[in-house]
C-alpha positions as a Markdown table, in Angstrom:
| # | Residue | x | y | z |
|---|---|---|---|---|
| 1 | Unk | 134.6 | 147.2 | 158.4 |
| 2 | Unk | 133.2 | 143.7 | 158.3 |
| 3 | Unk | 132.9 | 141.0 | 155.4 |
| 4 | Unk | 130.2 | 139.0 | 155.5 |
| 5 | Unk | 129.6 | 135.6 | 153.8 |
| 6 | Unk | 126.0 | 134.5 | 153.5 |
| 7 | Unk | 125.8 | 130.5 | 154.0 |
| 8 | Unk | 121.9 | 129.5 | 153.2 |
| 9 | Unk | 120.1 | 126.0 | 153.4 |
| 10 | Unk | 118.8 | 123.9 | 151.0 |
| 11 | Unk | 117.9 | 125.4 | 147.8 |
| 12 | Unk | 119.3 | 128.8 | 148.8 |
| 13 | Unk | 117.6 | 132.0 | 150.7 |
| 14 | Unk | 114.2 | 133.3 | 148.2 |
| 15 | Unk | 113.6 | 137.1 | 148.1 |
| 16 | Unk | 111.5 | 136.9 | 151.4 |
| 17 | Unk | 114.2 | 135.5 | 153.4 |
| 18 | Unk | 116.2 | 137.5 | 156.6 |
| 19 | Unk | 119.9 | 136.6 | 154.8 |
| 20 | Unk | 118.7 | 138.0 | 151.0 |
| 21 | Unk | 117.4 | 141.5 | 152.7 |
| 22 | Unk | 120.6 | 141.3 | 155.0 |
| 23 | Unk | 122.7 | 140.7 | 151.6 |
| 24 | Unk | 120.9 | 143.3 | 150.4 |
| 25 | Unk | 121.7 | 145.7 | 152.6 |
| 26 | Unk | 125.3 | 144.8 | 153.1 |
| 27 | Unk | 125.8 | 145.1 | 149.1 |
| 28 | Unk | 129.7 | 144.5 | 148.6 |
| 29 | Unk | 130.5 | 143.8 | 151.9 |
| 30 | Unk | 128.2 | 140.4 | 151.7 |
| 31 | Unk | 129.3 | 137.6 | 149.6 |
| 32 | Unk | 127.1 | 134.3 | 149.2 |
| 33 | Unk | 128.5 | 131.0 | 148.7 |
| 34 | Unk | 127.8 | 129.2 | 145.8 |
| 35 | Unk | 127.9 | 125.1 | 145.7 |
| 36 | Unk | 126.7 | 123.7 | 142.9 |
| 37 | Unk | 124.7 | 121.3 | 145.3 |
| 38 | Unk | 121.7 | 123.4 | 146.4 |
| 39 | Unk | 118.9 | 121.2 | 145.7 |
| 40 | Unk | 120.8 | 117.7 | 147.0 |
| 41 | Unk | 123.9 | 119.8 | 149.4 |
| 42 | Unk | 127.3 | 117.8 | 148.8 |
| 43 | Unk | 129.2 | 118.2 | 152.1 |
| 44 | Unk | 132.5 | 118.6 | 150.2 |
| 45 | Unk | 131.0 | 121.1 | 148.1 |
| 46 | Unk | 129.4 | 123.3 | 149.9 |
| 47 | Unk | 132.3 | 123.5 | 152.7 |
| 48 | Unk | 134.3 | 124.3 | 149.2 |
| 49 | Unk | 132.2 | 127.2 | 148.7 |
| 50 | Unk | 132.2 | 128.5 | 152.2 |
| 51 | Unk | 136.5 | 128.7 | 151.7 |
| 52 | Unk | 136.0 | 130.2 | 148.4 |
| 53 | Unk | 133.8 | 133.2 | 149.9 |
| 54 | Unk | 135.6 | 133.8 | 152.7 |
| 55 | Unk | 138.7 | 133.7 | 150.4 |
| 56 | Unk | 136.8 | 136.7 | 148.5 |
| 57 | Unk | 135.4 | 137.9 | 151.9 |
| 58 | Unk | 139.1 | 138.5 | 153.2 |
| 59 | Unk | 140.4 | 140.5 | 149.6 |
| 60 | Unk | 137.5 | 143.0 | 150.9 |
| 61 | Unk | 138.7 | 143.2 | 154.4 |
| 62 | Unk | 140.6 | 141.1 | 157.6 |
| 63 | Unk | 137.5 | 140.9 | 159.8 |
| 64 | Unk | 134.9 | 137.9 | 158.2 |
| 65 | Unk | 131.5 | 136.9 | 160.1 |
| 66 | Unk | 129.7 | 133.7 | 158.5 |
| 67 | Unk | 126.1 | 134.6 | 158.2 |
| 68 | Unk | 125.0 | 130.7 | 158.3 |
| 69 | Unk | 121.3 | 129.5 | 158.5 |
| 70 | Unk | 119.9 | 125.9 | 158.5 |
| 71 | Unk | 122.2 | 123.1 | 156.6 |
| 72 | Unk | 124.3 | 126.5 | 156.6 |
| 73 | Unk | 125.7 | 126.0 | 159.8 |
| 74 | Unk | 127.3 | 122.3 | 159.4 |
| 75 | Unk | 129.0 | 123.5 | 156.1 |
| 76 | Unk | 129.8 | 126.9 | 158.2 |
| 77 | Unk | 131.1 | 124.8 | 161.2 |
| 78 | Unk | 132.7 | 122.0 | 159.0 |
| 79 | Unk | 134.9 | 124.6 | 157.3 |
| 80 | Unk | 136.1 | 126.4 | 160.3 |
| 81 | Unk | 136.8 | 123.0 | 162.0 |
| 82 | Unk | 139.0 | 122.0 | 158.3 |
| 83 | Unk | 140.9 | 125.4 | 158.2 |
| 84 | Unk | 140.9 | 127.3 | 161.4 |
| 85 | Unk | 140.7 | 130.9 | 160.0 |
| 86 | Unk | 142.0 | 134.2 | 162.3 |
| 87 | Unk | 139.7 | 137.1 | 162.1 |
| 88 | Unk | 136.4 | 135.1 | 161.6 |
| 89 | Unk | 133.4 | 134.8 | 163.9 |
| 90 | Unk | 129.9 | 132.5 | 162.9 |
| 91 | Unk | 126.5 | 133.4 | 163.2 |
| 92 | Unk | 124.8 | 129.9 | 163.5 |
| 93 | Unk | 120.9 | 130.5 | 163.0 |
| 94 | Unk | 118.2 | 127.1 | 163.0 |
| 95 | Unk | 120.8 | 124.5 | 162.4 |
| 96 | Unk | 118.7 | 121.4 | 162.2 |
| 97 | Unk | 119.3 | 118.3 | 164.1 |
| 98 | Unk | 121.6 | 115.7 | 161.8 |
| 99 | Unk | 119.4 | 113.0 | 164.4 |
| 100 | Unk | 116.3 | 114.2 | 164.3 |
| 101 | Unk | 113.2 | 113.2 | 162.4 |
| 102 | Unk | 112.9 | 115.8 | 160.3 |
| 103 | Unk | 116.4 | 116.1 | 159.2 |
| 104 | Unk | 116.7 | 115.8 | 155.5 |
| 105 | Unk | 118.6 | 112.6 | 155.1 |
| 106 | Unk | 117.5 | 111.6 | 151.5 |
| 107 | Unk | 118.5 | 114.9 | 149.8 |
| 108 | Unk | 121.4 | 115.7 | 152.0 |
| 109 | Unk | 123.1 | 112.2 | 153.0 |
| 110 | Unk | 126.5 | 113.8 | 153.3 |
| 111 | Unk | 125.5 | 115.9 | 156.1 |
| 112 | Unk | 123.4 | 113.3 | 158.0 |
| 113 | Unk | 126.5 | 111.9 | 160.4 |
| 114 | Unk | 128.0 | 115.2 | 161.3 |
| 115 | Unk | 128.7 | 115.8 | 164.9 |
| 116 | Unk | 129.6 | 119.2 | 166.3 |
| 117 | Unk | 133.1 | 119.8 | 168.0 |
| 118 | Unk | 134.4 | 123.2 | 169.3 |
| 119 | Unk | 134.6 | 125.7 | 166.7 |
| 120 | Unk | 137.6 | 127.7 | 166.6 |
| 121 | Unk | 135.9 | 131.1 | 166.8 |
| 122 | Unk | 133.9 | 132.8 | 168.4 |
| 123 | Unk | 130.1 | 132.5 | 167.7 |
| 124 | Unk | 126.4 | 132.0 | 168.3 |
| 125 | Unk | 123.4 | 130.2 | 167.9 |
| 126 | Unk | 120.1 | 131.4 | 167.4 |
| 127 | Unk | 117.6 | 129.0 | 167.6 |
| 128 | Unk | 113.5 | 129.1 | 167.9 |
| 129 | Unk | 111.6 | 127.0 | 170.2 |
| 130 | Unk | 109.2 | 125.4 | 168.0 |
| 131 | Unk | 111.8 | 124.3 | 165.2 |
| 132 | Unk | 110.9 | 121.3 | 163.4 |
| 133 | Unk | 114.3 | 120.3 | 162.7 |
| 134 | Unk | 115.6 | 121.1 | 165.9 |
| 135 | Unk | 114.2 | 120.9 | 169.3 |
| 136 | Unk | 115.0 | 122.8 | 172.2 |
| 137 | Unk | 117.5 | 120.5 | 173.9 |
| 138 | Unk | 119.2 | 119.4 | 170.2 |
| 139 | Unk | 120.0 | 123.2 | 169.8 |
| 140 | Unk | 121.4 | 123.3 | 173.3 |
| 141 | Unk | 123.4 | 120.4 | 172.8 |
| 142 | Unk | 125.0 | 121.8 | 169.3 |
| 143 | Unk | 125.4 | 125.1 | 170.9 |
| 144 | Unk | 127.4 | 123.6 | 173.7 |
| 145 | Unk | 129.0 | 121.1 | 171.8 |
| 146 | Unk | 130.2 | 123.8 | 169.0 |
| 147 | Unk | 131.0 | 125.8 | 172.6 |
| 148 | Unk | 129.2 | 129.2 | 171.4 |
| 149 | Unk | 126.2 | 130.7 | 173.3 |
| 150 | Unk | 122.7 | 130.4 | 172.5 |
| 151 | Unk | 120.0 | 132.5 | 172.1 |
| 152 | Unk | 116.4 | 130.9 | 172.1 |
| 153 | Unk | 113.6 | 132.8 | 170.2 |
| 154 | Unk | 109.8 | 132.3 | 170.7 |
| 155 | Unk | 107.2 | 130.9 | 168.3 |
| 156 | Unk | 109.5 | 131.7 | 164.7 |
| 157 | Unk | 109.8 | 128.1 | 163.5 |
| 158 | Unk | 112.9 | 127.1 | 161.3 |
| 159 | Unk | 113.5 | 131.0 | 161.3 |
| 160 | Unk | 112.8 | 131.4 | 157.5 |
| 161 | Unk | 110.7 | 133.0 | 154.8 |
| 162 | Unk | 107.8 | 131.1 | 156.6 |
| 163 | Unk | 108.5 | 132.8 | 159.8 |
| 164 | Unk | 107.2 | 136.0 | 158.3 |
| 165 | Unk | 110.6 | 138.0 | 159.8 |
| 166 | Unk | 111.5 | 140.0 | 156.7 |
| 167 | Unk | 114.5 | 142.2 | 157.4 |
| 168 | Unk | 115.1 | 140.6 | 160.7 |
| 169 | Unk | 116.1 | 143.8 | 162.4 |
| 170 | Unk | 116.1 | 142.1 | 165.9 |
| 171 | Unk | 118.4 | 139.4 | 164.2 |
| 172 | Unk | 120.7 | 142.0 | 163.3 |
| 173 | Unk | 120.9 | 142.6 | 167.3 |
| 174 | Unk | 121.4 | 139.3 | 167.4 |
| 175 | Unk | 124.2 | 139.6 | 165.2 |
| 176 | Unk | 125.9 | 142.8 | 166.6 |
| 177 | Unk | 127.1 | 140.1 | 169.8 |
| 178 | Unk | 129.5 | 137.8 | 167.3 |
| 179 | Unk | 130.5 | 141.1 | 164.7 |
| 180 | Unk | 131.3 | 143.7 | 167.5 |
């Protein structure tokens, strides 16, 4: 079996959301961090909270994937770069672009100077072609600069609620490469 810890964005994953109907559907097997910083994301805290669900992810079972989306992935990647863990793997879905224009720099200053190194584990990056936080070449650059593959969808935006994806199955496939 498999532990999963669910890593959202800003402001968490709403009902509608790929990661909420995944969590669903993993039930005790899915844990979701919990920062205290959804609505302005602390950098600290949040990479707190991914360490404190994968704490609670490993008490369930040795084998941990990090179920990151959006901001997400830099807490997701900034904790496995602090504490390289053994058994863990990172599915990286529509990080945004810490240099972009659209990046979120007044309610997330902490996150706006991160640079991606090599992640520790293995991984991989899903990423649509028509993100507004992320272009094309940005999520090729992090995917090679975080040294995980990357898989490029068409037309689903920052791969959220608004990308009208519900349960995500094809994600899941997506997911199936990093969880084995």
């Amino acid at each position: 079996m498999v532990a999963y810890v669910i890593i959202p964005g800003i402001d968490g994953s709403d009902e509608k959301h790929w990661q909420t109907a995944w969590e669903a559907r993993w039930g005790a097997s899915a844990i979701r961090i919990g920062p205290a910083s959804w609505a302005e994301p602390d950098l600290a805290d949040w990479v707190g909270a991914v360490g404190a669900a994968h704490t609670a992810a490993v008490r369930r079972d040795d084998r941990v994937v990090l179920v990151a989306h959006s901001l997400g992935c830099w807490a997701a990647a900034e904790w496995l770069i602090s504490a390289p863990p053994h058994g863990v793997a990172a599915f990286l879905v529509a990080p945004p672009d810490p240099r972009g224009p659209a990046f979120p720099r007044q309610a997330a200053p902490t996150f706006a100077d991160l640079r991606a190194l090599p992640l520790p584990c293995p991984g991989l990056l899903v990423a649509s072609d028509d993100d507004p936080y992320c272009d094309p070449a940005a999520s090729a650059a992090l995917a090679d600069a975080w040294g995980v593959p990357r898989r490029v969808l068409a037309g689903h935006g920052h791969i959220n609620s608004g990308s009208g994806l519900g349960a995500w199955t094809a994600g899941l496939d997506l997911l199936a490469e990093v969880a084995g």
